[in-house]
ZAVO-332394 format. One record per residue: residue in one letter; x, y, z of N, C-alpha, C in turn. Coordinates in pm, 1 decimal, padded with zeros to 6 digits, always signed. Example, Ala and Ser with C-alpha at 12.3 -4.5 7.8 and 13.67 -1.06 7.14 Angstrom:
REM ZAVO-332394
NODE; vexdren; nX; nY; nZ; caX; caY; caZ; cX; cY; cZ
NODE; a; +01319.0; -00569.0; +00780.0; +01230.0; -00450.0; +00780.0; +01320.0; -00330.0; +00780.0 .
NODE; s; +01285.0; -00225.0; +00708.0; +01367.0; -00106.0; +00714.0; +01290.0; +00003.0; +00787.0 .
***
This chain:
REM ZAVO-332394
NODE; vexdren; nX; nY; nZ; caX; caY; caZ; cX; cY; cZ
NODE; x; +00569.4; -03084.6; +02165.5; +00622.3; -02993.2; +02266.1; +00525.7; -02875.4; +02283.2 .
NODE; x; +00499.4; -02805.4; +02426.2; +00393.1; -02720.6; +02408.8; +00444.2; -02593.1; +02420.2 .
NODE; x; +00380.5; -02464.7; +02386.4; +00403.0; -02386.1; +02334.8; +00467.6; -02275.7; +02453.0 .
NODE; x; +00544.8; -02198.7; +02450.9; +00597.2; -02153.7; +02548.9; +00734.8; -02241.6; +02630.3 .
NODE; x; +00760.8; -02370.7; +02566.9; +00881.2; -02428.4; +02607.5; +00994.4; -02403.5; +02615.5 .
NODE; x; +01092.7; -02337.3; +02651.1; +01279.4; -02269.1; +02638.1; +01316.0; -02322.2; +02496.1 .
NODE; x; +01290.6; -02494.1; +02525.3; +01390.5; -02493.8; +02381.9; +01298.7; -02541.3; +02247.3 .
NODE; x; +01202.9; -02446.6; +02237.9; +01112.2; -02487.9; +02126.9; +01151.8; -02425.6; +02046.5 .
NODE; x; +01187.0; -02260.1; +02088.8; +01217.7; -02248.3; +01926.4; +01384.9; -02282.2; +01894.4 .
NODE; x; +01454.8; -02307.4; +01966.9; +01550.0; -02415.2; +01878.0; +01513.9; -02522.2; +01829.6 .
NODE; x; +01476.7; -02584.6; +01892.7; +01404.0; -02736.6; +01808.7; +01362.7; -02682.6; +01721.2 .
NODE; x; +01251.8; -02550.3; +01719.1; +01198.0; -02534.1; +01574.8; +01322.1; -02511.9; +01492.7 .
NODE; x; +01390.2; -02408.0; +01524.4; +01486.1; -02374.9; +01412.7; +01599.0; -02492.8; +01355.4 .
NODE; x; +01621.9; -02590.0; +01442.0; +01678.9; -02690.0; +01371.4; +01590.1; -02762.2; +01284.2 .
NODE; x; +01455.6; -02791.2; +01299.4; +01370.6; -02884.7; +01242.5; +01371.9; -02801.0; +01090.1 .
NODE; x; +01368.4; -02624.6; +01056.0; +01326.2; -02609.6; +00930.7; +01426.4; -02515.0; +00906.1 .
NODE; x; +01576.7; -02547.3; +00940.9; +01669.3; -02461.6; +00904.6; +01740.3; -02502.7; +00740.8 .
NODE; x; +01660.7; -02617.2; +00648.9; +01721.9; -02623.4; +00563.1; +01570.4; -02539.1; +00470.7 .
NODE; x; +01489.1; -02427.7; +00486.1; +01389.9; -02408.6; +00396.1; +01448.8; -02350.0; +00299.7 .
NODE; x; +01565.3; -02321.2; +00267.1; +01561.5; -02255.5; +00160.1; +01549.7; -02333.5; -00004.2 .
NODE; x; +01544.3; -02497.2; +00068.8; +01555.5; -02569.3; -00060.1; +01420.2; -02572.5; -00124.4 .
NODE; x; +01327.9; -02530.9; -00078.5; +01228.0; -02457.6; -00202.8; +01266.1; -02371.8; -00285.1 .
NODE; x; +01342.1; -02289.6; -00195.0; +01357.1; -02148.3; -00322.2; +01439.8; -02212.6; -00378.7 .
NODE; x; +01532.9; -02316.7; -00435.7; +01633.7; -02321.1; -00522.5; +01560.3; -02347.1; -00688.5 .
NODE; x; +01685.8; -02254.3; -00737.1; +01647.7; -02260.9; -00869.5; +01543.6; -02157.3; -00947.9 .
NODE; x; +01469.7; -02093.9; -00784.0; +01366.6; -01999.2; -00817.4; +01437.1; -01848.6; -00823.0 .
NODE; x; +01374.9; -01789.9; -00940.8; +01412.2; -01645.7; -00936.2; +01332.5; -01573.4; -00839.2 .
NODE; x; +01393.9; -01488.2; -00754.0; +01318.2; -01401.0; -00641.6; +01283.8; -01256.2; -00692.7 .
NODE; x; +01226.8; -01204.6; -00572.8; +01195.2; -01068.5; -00627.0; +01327.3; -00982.3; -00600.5 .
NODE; x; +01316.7; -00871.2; -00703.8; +01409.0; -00754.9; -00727.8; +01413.0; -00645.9; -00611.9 .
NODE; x; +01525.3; -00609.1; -00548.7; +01553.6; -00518.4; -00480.5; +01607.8; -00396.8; -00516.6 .
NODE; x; +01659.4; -00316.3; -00465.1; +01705.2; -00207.9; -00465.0; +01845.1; -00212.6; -00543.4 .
NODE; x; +01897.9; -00346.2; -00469.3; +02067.9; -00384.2; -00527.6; +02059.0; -00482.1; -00613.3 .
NODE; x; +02137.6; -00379.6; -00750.8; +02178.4; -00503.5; -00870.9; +02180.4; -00651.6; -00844.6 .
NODE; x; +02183.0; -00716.7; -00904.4; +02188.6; -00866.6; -00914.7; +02102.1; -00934.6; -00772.8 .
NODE; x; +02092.9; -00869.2; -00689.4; +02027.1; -00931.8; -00542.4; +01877.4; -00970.2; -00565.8 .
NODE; x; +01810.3; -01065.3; -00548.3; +01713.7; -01122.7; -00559.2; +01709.6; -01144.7; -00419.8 .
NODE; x; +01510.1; -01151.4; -00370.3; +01469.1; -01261.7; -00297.7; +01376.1; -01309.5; -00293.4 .
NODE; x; +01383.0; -01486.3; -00227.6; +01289.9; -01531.1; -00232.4; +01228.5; -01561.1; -00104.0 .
NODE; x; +01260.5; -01540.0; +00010.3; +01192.7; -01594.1; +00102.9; +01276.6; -01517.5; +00249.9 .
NODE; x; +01141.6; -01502.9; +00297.0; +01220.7; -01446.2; +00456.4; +01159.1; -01482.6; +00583.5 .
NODE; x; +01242.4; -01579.0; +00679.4; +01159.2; -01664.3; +00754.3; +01200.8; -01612.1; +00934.9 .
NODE; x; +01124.8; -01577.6; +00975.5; +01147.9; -01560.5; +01161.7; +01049.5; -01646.7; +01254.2 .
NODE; x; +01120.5; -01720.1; +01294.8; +01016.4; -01822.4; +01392.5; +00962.1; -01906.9; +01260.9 .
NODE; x; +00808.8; -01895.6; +01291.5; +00747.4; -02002.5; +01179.1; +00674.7; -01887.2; +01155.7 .
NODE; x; +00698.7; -01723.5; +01068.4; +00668.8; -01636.1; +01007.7; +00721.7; -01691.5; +00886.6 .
NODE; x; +00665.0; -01699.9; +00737.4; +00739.2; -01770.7; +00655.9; +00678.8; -01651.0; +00517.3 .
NODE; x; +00752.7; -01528.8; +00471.7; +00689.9; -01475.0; +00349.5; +00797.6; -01523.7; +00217.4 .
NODE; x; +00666.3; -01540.7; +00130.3; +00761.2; -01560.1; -00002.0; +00776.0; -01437.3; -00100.0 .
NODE; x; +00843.4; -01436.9; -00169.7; +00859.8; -01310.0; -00238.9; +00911.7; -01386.0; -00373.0 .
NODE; x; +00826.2; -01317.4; -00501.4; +00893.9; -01356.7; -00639.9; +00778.6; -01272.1; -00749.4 .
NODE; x; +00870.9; -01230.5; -00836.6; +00795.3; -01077.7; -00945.4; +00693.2; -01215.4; -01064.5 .
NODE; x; +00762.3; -01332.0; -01063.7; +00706.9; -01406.9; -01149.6; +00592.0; -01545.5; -01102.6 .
NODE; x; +00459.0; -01560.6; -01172.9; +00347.5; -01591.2; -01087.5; +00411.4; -01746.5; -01135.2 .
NODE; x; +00465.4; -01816.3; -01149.9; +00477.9; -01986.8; -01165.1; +00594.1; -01983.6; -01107.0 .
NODE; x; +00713.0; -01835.2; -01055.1; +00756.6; -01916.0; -00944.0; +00698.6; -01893.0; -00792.5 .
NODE; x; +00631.5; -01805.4; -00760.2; +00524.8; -01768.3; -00608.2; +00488.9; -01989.6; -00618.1 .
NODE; x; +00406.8; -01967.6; -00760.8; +00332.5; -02124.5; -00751.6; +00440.6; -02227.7; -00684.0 .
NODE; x; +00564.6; -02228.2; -00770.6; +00646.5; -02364.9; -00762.1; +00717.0; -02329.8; -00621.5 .
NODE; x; +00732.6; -02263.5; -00555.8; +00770.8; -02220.3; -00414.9; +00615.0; -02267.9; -00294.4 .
NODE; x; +00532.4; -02248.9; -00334.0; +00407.5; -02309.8; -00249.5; +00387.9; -02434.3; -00295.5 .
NODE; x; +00418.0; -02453.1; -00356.0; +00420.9; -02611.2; -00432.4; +00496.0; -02721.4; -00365.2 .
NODE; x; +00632.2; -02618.5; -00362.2; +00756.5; -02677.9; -00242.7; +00738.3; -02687.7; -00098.8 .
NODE; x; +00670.8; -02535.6; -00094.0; +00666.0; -02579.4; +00046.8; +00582.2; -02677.7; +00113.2 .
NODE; x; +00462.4; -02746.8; +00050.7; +00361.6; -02818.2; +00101.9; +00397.9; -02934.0; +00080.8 .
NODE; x; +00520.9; -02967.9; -00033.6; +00609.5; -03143.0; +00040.5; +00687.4; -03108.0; +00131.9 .
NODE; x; +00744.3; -02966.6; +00144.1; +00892.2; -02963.2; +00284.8; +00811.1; -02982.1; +00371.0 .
NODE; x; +00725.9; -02890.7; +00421.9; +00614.3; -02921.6; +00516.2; +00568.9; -03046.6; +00578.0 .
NODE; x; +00522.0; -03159.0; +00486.5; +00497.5; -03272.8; +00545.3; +00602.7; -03384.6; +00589.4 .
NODE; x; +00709.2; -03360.0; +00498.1; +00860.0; -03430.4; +00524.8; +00907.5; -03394.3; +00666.1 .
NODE; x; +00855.3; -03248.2; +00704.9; +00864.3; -03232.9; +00859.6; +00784.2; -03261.8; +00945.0 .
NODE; x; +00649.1; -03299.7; +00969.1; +00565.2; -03345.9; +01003.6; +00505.6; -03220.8; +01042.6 .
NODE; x; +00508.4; -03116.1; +00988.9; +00415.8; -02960.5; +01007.8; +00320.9; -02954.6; +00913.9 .
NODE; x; +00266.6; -02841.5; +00971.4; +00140.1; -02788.4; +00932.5; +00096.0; -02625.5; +00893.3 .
NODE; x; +00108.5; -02640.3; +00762.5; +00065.8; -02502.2; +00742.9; -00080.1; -02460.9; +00752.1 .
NODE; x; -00057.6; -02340.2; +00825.1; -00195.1; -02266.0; +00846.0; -00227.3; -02214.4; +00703.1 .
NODE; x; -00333.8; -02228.8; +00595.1; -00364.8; -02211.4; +00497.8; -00503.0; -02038.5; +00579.3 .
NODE; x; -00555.0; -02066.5; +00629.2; -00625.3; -01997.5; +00712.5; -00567.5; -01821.7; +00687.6 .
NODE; x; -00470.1; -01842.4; +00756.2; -00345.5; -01747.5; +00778.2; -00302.5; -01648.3; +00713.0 .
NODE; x; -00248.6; -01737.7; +00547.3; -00203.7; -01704.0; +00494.1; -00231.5; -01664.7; +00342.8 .
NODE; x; -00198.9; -01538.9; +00294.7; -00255.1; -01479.0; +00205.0; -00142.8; -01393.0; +00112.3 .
NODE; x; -00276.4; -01316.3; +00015.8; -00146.3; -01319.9; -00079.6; -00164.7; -01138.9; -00162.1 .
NODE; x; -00053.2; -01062.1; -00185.1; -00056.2; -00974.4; -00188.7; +00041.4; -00865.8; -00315.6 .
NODE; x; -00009.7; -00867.1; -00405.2; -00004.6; -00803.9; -00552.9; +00075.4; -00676.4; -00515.7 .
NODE; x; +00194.6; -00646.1; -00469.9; +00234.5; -00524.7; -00463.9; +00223.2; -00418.9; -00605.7 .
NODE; x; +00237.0; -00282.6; -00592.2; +00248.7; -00193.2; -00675.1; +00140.9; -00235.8; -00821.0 .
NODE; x; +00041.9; -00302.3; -00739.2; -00040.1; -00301.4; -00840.2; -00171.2; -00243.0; -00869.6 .
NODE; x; -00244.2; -00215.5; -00995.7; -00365.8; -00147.0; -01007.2; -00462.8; -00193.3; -00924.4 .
NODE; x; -00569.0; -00133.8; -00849.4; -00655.6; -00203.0; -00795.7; -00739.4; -00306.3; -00883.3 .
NODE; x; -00770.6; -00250.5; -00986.7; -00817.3; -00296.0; -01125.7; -00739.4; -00406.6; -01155.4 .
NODE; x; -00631.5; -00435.1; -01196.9; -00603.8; -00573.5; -01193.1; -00619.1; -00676.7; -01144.8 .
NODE; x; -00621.9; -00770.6; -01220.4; -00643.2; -00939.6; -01191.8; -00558.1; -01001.8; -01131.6 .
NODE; x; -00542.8; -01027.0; -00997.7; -00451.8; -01176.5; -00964.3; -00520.1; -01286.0; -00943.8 .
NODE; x; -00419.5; -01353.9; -01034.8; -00477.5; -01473.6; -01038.8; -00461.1; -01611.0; -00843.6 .
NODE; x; -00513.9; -01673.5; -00872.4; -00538.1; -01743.3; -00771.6; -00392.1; -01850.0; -00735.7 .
NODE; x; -00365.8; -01831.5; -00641.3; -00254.7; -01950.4; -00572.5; -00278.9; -02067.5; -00506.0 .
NODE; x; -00239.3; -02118.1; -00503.0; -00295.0; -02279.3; -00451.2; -00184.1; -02317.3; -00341.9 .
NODE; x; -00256.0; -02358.8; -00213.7; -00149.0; -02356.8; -00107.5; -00215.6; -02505.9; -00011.1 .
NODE; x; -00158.6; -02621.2; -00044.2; -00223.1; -02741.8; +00048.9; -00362.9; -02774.5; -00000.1 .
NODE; x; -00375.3; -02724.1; -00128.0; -00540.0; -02768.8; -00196.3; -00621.2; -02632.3; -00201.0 .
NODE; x; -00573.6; -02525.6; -00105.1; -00622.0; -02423.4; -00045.4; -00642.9; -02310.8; -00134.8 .
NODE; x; -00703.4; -02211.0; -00202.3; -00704.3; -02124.6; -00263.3; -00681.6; -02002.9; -00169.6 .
NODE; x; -00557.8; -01947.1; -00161.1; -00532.5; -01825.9; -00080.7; -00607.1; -01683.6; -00143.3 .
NODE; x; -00637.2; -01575.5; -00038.4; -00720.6; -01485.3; -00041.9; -00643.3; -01375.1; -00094.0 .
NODE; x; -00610.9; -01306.7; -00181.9; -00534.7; -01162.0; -00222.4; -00612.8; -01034.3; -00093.3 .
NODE; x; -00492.2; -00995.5; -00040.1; -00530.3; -00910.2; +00049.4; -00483.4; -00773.2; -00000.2 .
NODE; x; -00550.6; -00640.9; +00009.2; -00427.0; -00497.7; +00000.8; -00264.7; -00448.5; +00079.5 .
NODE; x; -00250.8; -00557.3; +00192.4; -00207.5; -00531.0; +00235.2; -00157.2; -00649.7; +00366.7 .
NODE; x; -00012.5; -00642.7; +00384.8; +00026.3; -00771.3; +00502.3; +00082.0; -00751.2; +00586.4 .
NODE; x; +00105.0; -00812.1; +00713.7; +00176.6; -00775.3; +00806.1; +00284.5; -00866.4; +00870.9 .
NODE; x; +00400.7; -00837.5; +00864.9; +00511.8; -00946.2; +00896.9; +00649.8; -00846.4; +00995.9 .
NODE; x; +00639.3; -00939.7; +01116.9; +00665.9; -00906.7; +01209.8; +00628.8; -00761.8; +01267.2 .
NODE; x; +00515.2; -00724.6; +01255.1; +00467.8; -00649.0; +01329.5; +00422.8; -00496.8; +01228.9 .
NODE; x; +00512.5; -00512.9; +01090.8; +00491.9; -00390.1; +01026.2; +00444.0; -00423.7; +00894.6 .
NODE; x; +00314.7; -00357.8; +00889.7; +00269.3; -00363.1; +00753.8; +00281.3; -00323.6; +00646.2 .
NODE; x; +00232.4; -00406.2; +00579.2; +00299.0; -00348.8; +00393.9; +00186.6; -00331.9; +00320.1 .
NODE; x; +00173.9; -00226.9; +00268.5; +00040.5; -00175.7; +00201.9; +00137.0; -00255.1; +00058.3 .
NODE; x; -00006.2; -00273.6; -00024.7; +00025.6; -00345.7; -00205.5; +00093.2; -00219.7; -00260.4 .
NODE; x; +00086.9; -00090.0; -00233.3; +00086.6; +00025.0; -00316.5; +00274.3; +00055.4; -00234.2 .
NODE; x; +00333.6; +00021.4; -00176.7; +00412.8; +00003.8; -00080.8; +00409.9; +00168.8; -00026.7 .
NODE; x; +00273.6; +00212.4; +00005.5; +00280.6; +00329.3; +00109.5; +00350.5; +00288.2; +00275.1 .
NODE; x; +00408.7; +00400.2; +00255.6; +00525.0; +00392.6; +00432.8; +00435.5; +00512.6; +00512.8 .
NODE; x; +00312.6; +00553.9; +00494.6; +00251.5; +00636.0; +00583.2; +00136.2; +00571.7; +00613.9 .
NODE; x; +00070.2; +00477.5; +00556.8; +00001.5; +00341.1; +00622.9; +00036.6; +00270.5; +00686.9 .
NODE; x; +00188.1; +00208.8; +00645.2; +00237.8; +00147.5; +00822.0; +00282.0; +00260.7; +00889.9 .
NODE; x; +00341.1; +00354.2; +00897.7; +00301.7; +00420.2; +00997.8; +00224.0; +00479.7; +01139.4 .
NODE; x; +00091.1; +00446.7; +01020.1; -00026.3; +00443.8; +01089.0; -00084.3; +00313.1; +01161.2 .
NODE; x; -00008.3; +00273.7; +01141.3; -00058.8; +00127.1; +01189.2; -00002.7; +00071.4; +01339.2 .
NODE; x; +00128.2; +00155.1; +01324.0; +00231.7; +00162.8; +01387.0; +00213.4; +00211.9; +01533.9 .
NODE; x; +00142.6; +00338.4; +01441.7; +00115.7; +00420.8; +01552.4; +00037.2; +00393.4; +01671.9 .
NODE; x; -00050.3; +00288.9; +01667.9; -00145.2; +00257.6; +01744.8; -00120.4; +00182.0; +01876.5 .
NODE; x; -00037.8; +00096.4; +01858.4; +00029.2; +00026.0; +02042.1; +00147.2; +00147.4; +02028.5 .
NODE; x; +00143.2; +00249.8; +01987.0; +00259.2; +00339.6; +02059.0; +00198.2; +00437.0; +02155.0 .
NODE; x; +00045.7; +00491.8; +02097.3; -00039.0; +00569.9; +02117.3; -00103.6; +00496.3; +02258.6 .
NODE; x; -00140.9; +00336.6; +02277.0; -00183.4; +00289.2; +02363.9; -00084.2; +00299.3; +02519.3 .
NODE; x; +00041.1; +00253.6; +02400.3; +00142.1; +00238.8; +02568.6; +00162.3; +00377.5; +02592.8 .
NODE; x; +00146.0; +00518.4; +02549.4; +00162.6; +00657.7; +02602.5; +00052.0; +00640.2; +02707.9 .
NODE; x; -00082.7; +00615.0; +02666.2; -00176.4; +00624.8; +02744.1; -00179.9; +00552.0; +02838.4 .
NODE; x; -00117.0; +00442.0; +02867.7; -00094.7; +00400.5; +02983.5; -00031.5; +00421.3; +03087.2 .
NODE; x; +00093.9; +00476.8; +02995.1; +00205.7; +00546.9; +03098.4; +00139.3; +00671.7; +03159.9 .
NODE; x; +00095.7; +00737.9; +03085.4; +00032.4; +00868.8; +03137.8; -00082.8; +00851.3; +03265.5 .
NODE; x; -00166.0; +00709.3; +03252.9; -00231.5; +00685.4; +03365.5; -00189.8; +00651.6; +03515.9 .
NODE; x; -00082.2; +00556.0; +03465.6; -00005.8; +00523.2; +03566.3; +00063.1; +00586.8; +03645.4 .
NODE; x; +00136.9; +00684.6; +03551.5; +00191.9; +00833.7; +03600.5; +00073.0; +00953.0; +03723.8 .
NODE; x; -00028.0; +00962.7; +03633.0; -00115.3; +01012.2; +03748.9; -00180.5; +00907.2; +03877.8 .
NODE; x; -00202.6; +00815.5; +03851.8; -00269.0; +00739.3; +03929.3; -00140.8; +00712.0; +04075.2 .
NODE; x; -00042.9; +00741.4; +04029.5; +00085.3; +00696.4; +04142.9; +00164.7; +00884.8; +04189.4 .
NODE; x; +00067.2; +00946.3; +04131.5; +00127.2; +01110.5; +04211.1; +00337.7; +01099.0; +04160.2 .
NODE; x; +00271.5; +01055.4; +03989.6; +00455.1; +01101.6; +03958.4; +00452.6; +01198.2; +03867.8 .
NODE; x; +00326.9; +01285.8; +03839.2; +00322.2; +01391.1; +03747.1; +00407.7; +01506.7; +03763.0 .
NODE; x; +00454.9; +01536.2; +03884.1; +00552.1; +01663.6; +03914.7; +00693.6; +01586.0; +03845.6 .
NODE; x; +00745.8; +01461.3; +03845.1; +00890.1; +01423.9; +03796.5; +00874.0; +01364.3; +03631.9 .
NODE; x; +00957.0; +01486.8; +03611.7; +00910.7; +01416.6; +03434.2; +01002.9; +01342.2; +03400.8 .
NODE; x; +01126.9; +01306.4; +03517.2; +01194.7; +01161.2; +03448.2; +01130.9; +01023.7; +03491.4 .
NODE; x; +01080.2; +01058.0; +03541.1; +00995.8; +00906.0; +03572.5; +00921.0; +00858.2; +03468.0 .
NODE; x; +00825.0; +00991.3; +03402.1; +00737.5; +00942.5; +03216.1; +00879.2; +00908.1; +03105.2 .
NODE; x; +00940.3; +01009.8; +03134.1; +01066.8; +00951.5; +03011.3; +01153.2; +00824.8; +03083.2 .
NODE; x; +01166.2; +00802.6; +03122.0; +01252.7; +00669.5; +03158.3; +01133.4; +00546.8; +03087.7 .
NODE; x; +00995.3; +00602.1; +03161.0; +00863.0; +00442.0; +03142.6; +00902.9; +00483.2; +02988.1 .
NODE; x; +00857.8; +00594.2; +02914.8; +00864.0; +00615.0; +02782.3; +01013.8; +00551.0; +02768.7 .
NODE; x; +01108.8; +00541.2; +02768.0; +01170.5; +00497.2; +02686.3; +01193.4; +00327.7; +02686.8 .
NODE; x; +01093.5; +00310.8; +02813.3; +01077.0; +00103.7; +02798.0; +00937.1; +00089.6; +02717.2 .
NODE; x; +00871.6; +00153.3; +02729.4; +00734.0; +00102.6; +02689.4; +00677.4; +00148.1; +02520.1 .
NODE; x; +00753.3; +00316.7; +02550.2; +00673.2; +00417.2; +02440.8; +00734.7; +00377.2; +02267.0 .
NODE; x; +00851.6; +00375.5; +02338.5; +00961.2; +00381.0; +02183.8; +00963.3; +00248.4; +02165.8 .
NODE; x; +00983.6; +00142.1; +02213.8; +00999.6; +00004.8; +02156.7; +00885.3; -00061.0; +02080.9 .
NODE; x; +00729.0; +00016.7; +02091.0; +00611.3; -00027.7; +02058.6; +00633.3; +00097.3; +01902.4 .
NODE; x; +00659.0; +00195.7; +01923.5; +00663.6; +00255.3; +01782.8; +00763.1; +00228.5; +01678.4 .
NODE; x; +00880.3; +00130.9; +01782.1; +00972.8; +00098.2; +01691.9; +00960.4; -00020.7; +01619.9 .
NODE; x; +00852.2; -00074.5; +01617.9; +00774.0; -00152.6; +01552.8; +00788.7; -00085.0; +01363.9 .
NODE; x; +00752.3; -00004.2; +01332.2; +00737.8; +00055.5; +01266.1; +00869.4; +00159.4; +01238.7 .
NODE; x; +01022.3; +00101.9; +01248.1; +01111.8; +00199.8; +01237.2; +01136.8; +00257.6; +01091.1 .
NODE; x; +01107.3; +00138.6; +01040.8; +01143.3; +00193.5; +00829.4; +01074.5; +00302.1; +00812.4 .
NODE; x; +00936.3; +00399.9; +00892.2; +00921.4; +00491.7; +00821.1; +01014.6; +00640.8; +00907.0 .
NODE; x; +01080.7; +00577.5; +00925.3; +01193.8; +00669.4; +01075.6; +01344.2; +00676.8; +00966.8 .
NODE; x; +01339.0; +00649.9; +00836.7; +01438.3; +00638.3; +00782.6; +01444.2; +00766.5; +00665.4 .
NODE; x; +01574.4; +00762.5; +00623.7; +01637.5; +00870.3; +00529.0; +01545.6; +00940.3; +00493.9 .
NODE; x; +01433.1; +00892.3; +00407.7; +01357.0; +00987.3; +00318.3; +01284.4; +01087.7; +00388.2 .
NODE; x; +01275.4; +01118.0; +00541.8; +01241.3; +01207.4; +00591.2; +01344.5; +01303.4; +00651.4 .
NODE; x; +01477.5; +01278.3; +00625.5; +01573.4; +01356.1; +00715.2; +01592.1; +01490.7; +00601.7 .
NODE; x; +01491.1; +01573.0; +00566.3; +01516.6; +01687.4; +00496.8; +01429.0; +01830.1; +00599.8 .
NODE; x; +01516.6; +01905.8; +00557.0; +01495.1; +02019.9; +00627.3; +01291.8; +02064.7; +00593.6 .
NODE; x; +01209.3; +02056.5; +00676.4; +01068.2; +02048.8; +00672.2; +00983.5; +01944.8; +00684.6 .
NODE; x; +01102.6; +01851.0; +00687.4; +01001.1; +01690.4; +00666.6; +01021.9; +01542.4; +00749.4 .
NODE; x; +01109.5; +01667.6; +00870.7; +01160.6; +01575.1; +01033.9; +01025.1; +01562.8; +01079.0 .
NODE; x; +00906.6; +01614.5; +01084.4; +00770.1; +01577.4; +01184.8; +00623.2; +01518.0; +01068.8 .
NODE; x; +00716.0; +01495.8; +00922.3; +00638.4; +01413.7; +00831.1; +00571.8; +01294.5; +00922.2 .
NODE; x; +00675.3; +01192.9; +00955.7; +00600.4; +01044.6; +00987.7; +00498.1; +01052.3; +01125.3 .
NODE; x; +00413.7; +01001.4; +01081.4; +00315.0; +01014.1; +01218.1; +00386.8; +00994.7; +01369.6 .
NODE; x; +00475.0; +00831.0; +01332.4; +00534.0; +00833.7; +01479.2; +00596.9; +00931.3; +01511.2 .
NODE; x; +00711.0; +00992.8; +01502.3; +00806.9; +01093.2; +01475.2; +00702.7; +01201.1; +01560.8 .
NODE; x; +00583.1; +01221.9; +01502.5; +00508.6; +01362.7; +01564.8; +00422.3; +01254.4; +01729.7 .
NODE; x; +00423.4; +01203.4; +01694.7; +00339.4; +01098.7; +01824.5; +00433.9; +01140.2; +01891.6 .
NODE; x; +00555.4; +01091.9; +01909.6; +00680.0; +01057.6; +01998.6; +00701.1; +01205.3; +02028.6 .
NODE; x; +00740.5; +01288.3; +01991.5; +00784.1; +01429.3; +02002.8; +00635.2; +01471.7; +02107.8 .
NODE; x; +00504.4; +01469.1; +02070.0; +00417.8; +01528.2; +02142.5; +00413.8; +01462.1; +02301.6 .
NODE; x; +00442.6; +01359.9; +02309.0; +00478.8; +01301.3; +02430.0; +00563.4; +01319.1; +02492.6 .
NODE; x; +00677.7; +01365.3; +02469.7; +00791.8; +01428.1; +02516.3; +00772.5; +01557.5; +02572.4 .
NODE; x; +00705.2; +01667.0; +02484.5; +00630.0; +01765.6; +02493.1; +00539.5; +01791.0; +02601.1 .
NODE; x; +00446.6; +01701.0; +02606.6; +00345.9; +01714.4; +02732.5; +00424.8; +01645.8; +02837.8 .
NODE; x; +00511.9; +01601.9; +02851.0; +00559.5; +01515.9; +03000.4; +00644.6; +01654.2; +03011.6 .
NODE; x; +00691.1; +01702.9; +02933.3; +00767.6; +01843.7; +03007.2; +00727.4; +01950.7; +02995.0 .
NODE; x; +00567.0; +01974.3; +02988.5; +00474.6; +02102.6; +02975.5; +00516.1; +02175.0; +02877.3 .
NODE; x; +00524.1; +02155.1; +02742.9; +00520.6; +02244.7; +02633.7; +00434.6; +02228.4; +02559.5 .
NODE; x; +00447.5; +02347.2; +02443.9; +00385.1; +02342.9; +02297.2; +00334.4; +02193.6; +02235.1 .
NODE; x; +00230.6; +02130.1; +02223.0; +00272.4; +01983.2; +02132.0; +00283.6; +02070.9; +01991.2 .
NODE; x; +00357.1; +01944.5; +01892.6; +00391.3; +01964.6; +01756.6; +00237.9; +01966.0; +01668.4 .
NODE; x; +00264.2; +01990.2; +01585.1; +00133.6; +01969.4; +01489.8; +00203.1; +01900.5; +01338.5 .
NODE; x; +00098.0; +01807.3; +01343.6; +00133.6; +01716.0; +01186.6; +00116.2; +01767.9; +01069.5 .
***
């Protein structure tokens, strides 16, 4: 079926809606909440594994490369890589084996759109974040002059709120609790992006980071 078809990604999602039978039996990684483990989190054919212990990461890639062929798919080995959270730079990870493939340890990954630094810094995705938010301002702002709508500043906030905010909301986890303290609302980069845009479409002060 080719790509862009209506009902592909149902077909997909029926074809690999039983993946979790790799993870069985496997201990996952530790969260925030007691007893809650995980091992795996899948959108479309985005597929990350997660586990604190290195022979089960193995026996989970192990799994997936018979589920894989039992479906007649294909993992991108290319693709996919592998990433030592909260760890020393100085440390050793050892090597994973994925379809014969020796996967690459990266600092850092990106799944569905927001990245995860190894060190789990939230002001690196941020920054990362920031960048198609920063692009779609600048577009709006061109478009805005180029069409003589600079005198109506609901015309930039209306485009801003289809174009500006849905590209920074890419990056909403660093838009969460740990900044809602009195001094530390214009901490996250987006947060000060978004506000300075607001700012210049209605001729004021911009913020400073």
């Amino acid at each position: 079926m080719k790509q862009g078809c209506p009902l592909s990604p149902l077909l997909f999602s029926l074809s690999i809606n039983d993946i979790g039978k790799i993870a069985e039996g496997v201990q996952g990684a530790v969260t925030g909440t007691e007893d809650v483990q995980v091992t795996h989190m899948l959108y479309a054919d985005d597929l990350t594994l997660l586990a604190n212990a290195l022979d089960a990461l193995q026996s989970m890639l192990n799994r997936l490369v018979v589920y894989a062929r039992s479906k007649h798919l294909t993992i991108n080995t290319a693709k996919s890589e592998v990433v030592h959270f909260n760890s020393k730079r100085s440390a050793q990870v050892p090597t994973f084996i994925l379809a014969g493939a020796a996967l690459k340890c990266s600092d850092s990954s990106k799944y569905l759109g927001m990245t995860y630094h190894r060190t789990l810094n939230m002001t690196a995705s941020s920054e990362h974040a920031a960048k198609p938010m920063l692009a779609a301002a600048h577009r709006i702002c061109g478009f805005v002059r180029d069409t003589a709508l600079c005198d109506i500043p609901f015309a930039s906030l209306w485009l801003a709120k289809v174009y500006v905010v849905p590209a920074g909301m890419y990056g909403c986890q660093v838009w969460s609790s740990g900044i809602l303290c009195e001094g530390d609302v214009f901490r996250p980069t987006l947060q000060t992006l978004h506000m300075n845009f607001l700012k210049g479409t209605l001729r004021c002060e911009p913020v400073c980071a």
